[in-house]
Wavefront OBJ file of the C-alpha trace (Angstrom):
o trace
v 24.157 -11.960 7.145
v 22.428 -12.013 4.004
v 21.340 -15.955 2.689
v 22.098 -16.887 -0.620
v 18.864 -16.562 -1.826
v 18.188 -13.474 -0.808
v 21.993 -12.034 -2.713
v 20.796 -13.779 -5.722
v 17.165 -11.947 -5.333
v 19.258 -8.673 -5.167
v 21.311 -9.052 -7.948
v 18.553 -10.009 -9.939
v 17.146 -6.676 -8.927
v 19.751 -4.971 -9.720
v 20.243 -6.194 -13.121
v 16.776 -5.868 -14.131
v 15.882 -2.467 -12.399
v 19.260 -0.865 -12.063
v 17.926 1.923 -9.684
v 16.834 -0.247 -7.020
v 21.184 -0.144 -6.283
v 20.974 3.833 -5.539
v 16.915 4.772 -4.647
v 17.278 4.792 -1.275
v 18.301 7.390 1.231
v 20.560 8.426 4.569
v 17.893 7.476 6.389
v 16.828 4.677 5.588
v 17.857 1.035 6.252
v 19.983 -0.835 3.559
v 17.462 -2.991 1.988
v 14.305 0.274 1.682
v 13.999 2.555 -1.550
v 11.674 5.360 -1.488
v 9.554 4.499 -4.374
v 9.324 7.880 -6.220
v 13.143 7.311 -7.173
v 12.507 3.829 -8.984
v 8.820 4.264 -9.798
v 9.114 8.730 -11.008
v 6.195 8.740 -13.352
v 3.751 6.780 -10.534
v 1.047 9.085 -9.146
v 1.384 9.458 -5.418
v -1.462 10.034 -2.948
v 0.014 9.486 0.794
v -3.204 9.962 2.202
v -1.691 9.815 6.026
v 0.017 12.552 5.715
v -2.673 14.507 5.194
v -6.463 14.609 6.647
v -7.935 12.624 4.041
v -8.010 9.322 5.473
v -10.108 7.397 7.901
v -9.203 9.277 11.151
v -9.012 12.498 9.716
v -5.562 14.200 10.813
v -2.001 13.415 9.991
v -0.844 10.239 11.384
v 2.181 9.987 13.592
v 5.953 8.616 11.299
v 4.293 10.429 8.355
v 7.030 13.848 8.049
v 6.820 13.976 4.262
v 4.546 12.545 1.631
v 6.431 10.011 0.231
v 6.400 6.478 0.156
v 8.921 3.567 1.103
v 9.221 -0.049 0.162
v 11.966 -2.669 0.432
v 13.885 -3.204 -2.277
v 12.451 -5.975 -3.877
v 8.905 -4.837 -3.045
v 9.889 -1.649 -4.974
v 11.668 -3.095 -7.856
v 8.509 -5.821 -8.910
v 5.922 -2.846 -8.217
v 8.468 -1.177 -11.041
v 7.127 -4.498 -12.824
v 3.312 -3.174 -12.495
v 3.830 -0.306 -13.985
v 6.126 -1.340 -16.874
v 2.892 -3.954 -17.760
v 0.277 -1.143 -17.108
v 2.303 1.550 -19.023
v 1.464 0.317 -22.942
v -1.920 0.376 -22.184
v -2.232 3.693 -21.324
v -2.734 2.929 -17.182
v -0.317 3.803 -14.669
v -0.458 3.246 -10.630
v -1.376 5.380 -8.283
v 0.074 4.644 -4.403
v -1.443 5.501 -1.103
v 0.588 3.835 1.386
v 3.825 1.702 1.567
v 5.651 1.009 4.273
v 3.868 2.203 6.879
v 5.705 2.933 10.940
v 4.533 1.316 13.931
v 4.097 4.640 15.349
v 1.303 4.929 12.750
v -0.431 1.911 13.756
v -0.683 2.617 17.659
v -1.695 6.125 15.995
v -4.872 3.780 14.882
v -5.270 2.044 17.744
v -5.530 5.364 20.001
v -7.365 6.901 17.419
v -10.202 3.407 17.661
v -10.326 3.594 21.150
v -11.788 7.072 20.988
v -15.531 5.999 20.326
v -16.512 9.537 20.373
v -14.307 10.793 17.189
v -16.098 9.647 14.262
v -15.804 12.775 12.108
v -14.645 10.723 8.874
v -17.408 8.026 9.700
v -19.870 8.727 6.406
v -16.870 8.916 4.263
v -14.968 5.521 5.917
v -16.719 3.577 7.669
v -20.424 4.756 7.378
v -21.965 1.117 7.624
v -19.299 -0.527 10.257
v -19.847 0.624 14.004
v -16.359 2.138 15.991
v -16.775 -0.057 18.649
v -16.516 -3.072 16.604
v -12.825 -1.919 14.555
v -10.657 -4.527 16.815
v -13.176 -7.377 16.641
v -13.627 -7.291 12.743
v -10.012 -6.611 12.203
v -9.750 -3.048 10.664
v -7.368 -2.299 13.261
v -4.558 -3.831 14.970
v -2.089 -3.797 17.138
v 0.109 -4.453 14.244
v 0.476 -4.457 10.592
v 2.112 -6.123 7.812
v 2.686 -2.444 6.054
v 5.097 -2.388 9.443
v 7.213 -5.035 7.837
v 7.761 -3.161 4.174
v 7.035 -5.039 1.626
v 3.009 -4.255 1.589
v 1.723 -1.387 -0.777
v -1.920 -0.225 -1.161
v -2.926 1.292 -4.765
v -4.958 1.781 -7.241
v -4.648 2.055 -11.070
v -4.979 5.414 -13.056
v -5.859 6.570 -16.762
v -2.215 8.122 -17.348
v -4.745 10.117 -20.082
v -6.663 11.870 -17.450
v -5.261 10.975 -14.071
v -8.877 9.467 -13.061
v -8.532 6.123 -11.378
v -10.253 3.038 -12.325
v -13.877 2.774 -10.531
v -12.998 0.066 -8.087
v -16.556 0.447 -6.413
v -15.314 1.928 -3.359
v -11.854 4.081 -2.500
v -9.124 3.705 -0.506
v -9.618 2.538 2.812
v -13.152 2.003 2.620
v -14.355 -0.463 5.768
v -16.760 -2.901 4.920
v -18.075 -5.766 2.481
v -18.142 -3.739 -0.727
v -14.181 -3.457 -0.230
v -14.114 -7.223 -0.696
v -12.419 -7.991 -4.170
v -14.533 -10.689 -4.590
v -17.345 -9.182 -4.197
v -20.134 -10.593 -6.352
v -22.871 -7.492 -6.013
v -19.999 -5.024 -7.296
v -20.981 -4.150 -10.496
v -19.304 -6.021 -13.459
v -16.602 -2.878 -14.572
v -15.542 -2.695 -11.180
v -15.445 -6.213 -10.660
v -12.981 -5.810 -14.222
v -11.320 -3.410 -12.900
v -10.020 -5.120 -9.603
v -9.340 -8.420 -11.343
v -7.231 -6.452 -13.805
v -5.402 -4.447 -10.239
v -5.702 -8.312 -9.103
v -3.573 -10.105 -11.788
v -0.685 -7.536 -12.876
v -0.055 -7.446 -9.097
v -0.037 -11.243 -8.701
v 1.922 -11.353 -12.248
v 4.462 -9.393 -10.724
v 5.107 -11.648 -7.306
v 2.294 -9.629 -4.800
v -0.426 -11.682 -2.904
v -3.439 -9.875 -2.358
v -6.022 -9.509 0.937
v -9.045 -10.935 0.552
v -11.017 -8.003 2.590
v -9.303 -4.977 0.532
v -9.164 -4.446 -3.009
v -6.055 -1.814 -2.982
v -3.660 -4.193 -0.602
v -0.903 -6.116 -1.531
v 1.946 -7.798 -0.236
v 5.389 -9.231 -1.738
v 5.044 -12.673 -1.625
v 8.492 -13.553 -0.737
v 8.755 -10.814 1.440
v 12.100 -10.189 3.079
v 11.014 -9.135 6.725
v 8.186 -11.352 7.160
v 8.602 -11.158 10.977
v 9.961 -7.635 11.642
v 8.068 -4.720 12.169
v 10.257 -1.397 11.866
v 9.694 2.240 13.802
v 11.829 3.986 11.419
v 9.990 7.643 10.435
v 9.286 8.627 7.055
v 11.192 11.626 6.237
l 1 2 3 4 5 6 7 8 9 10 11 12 13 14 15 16 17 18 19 20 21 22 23 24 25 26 27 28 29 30 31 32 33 34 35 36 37 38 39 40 41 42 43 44 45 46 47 48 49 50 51 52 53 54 55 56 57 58 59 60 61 62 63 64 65 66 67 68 69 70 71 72 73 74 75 76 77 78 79 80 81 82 83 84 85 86 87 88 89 90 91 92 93 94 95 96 97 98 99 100 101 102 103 104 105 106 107 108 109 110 111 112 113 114 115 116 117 118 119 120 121 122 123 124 125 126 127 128 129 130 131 132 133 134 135 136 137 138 139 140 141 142 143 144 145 146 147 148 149 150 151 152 153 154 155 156 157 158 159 160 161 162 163 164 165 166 167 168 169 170 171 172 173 174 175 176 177 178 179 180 181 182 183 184 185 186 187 188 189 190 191 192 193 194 195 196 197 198 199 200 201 202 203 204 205 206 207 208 209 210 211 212 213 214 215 216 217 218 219 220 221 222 223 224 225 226 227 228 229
């Protein structure tokens, strides 16, 4: 049963970002959207469904390239890009929510020391062996719960993204928002990424520019299985 908060959180939503009442899906739970039905003009990158990411192959859950969010996770990202919009910047999304099939995906994937193949583009300063213990992978993750998004923001002008000093997914110190030998454009650049997402109700992570989670998230202890497809 729904708490009264969390009905007077939806029909907020609902009133201020009317979609979020019909963008999600047969298969999908109630309370998920995928994104490219409230957020259409966002530029989408779902790097895990493809070989361009940090283990180099498609990564189990991942049947289409699209992206999923709860509900109110989708509908205050819808925020971001309403502030970014008049100033010619857009967002551009890697990952949403993100199945625990994925993450043991990771976790089978970091326990294979010999398969470093995307080492000089990922991880080129961080040894394999040491993933677990520095916490770049986990058994579990908070994408797992819905309401966590990792992006970037674009020149809607030329598609190019902001120079955040590193990309996506990047393991190590420079990924750090805070920083202090980034130079000082990219250091702009993820304070601006920093405060429209923390303007719109997101909380970032202090060890990756591009992640954020709903503050108020609605599943803050469930971690879901359901494919993307």
């Amino acid at each position: 049963m729904l708490s009264v908060k969390k009905v007077v959180m939806f029909v907020i939503l609902i009133t201020l970002f009317p979609a979020a009442a019909v963008c999600g899906g047969s298969d999908l739970p109630d309370e998920f959207c995928y994104l490219d039905q409230m957020i259409p003009d966002a530029v989408y990158d779902v790097r895990y469904f493809g070989r361009n990411n940090f283990v180099g192959e498609r990564i189990d859950g991942y049947h289409v390239p699209r992206v999923i969010l709860t509900r109110e996770a989708a509908a205050a990202l819808a925020g971001v890009q309403q502030d970014l919009v008049p100033f010619g910047l857009g967002v551009k999304i890697f990952d949403g929510y993100r199945p625990q099939d994925a993450v043991l995906h990771f976790v089978r994937w970091a326990e294979n020391l010999g398969d470093t193949r995307m080492k000089q583009q990922y991880y080129p300063d961080v040894q394999k062996k040491n993933l677990f213990r520095d916490g770049y992978i986990a058994a579990k993750s908070g994408h797992s719960r819905g309401s966590t998004v990792d992006l970037t923001i674009i020149d809607l002008k030329t598609g190019q993204e902001l120079d955040m000093g590193t990309g996506f997914d990047f393991f190590g110190p420079k990924s750090w928002p805070d920083n202090k030998e980034m130079g000082i454009q990219v250091r702009a650049n993820r304070a601006l990424l920093r405060e429209v997402m923390v303007r719109n109700g997101f909380k970032p992570l202090k060890e990756e520019w591009w992640h954020f989670t709903l503050e108020f998230e609605p599943f803050a202890e469930t971690y879901f299985n359901f494919p993307i497809k």
